[in-house]
N, C-alpha and C positions, 0 to 999 in steps of 0.2 A: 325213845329206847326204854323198855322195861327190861326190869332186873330181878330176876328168881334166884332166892341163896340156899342151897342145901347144903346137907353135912355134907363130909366127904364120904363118908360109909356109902351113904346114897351116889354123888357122883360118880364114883368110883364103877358102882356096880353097872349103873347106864354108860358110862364109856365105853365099859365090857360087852357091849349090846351088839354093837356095831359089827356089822357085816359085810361092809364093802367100803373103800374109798372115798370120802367124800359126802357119807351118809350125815345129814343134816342131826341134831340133837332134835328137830322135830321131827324129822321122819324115824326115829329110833323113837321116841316117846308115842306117836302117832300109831308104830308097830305093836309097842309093849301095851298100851292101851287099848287093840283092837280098834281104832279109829281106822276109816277109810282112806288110803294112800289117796291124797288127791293134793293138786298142786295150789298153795295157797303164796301170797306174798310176804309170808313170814319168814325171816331167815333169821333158825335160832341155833348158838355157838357156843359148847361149855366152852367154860374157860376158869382155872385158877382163882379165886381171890385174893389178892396179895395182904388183906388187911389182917390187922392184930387178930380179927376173932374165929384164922385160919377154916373158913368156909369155904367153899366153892360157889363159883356165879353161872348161871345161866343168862348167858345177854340175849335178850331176843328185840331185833331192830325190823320197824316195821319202815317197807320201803312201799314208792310209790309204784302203780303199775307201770308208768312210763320207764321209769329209772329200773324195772326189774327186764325191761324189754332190751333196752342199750346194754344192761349187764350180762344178759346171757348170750346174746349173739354173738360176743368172741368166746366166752370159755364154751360152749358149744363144740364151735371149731376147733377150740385147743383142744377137748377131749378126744376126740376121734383123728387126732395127730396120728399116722400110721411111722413105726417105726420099722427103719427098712433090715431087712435079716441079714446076718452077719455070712461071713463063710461056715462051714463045721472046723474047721482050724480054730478058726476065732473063739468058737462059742466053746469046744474043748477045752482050750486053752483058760477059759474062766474055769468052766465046770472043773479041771484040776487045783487051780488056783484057789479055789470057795473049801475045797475038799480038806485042802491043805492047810485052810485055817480054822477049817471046825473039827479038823482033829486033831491041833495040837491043845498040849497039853495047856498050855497059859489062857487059850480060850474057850476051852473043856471046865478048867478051873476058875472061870469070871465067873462069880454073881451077877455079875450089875448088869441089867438089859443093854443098857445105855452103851455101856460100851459093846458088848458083842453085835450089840446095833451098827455103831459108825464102824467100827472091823469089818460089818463084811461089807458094808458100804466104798468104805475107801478099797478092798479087791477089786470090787466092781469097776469103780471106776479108772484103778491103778493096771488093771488087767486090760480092760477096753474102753477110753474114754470116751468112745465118737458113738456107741454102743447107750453107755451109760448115758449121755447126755440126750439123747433120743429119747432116751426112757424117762429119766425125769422134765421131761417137758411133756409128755404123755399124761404123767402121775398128777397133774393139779385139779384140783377140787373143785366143784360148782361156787363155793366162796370159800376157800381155802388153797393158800401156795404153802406148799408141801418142802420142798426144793428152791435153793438159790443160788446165784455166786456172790450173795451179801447178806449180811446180816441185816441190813436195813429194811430189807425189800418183805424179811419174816417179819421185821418187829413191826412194820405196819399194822398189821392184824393184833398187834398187842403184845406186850412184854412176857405175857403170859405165854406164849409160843418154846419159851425156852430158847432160841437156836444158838446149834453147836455147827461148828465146824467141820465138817471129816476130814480127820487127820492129811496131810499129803495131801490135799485137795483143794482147787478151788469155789466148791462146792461148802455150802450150806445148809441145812436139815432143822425142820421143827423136831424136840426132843418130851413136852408136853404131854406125851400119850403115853399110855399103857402098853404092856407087852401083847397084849393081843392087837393093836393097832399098827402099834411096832410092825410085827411082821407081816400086817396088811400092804403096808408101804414094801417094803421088803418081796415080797409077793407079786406086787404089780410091777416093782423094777426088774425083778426077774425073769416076769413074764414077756417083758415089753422086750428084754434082751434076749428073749427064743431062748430060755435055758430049760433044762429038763424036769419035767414035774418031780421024779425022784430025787432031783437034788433039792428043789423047794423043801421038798415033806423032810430031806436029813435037816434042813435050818429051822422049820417049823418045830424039832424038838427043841431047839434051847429058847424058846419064848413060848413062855403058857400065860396066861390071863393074868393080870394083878390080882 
């Protein structure tokens, strides 16, 4: 395993890179660089530095080609998990419920990502759980679990993951990311629950970039 430490200034603004789900710290540096997207057996991971001289890490662990073959044959399959469509009852019944909490006033009034994060997370799930649960099995990363029903199963990947809990749920969420990744997740749980693009773009205003 090597280990790259940059400020956070720096981290920060490459975390802000990312453009889909999943996107590797190499394929976002390989992007911002002009290198050629091509598939190598480097899998590299910001992640937090928890030490006193509050840096940031970039872990990048090099795996065997055999060991990168046995790893991607399941999540492969898990990505292309098809999730089955609700009624229009059902999906309404969200689409009011999301409406309902991104116009009150208490969450019109949060600052904090974080929390308008797990809010409209637990609707989703509180609204339609067999929906949501479809969806975050959908959501997980080429080496990265996004979603849990334990906290244990995020800290594996490292303490650095943050995971919180959404409220009322037995569900689990990495919290580690930026507002623009925030609502990547958010975005693809949405999608995955057949909900309306105009309601994503109303939730895409309360998270802008860090």
């Amino acid at each position: 395993m090597k280990i790259i430490e940059v400020d956070e200034e720096l981290y920060q603004y490459i975390a802000s890179q990312t453009r889909s789900i999943g996107e590797s710290a190499s394929d976002i540096l390989r992007r911002l660089l002009n290198f050629p997207a091509v598939r190598t057996d480097h899998n590299v991971t910001f992640a937090p530095n928890l030490s006193a001289d509050n840096q940031s890490a970039v872990e990048i662990s090099n795996e065997l080609a055999r060991d990168n073959e046995k790893v991607e044959e399941k999540p492969a399959a898990k990505e292309k998990v098809a999730t089955r469509k609700q009624s229009d009852e059902a999906i309404q019944k969200v689409v009011s419920k999301v409406r309902e909490l991104i116009q009150s006033a208490d969450f019109q009034q949060e600052s904090k990502a974080v929390v308008r994060f797990l809010a409209i997370l637990r609707v989703l799930y509180r609204t339609n759980p067999e929906s949501f649960a479809q969806a975050t099995e959908s959501l997980q990363g080429r080496t990265r679990v996004y979603f849990a029903r334990d906290e244990g199963t995020l800290l594996m990947a490292g303490n650095h993951t943050k995971p919180k809990q959404i409220p009322n749920t037995p569900y689990w969420v990495i919290t580690n990311t930026n507002s623009g990744r925030k609502m990547l997740m958010l975005e693809g749980a949405m999608q995955s629950m057949h909900l309306p693009e105009e309601l994503i773009d109303e939730v895409r205003t309360f998270f802008t970039v860090n």
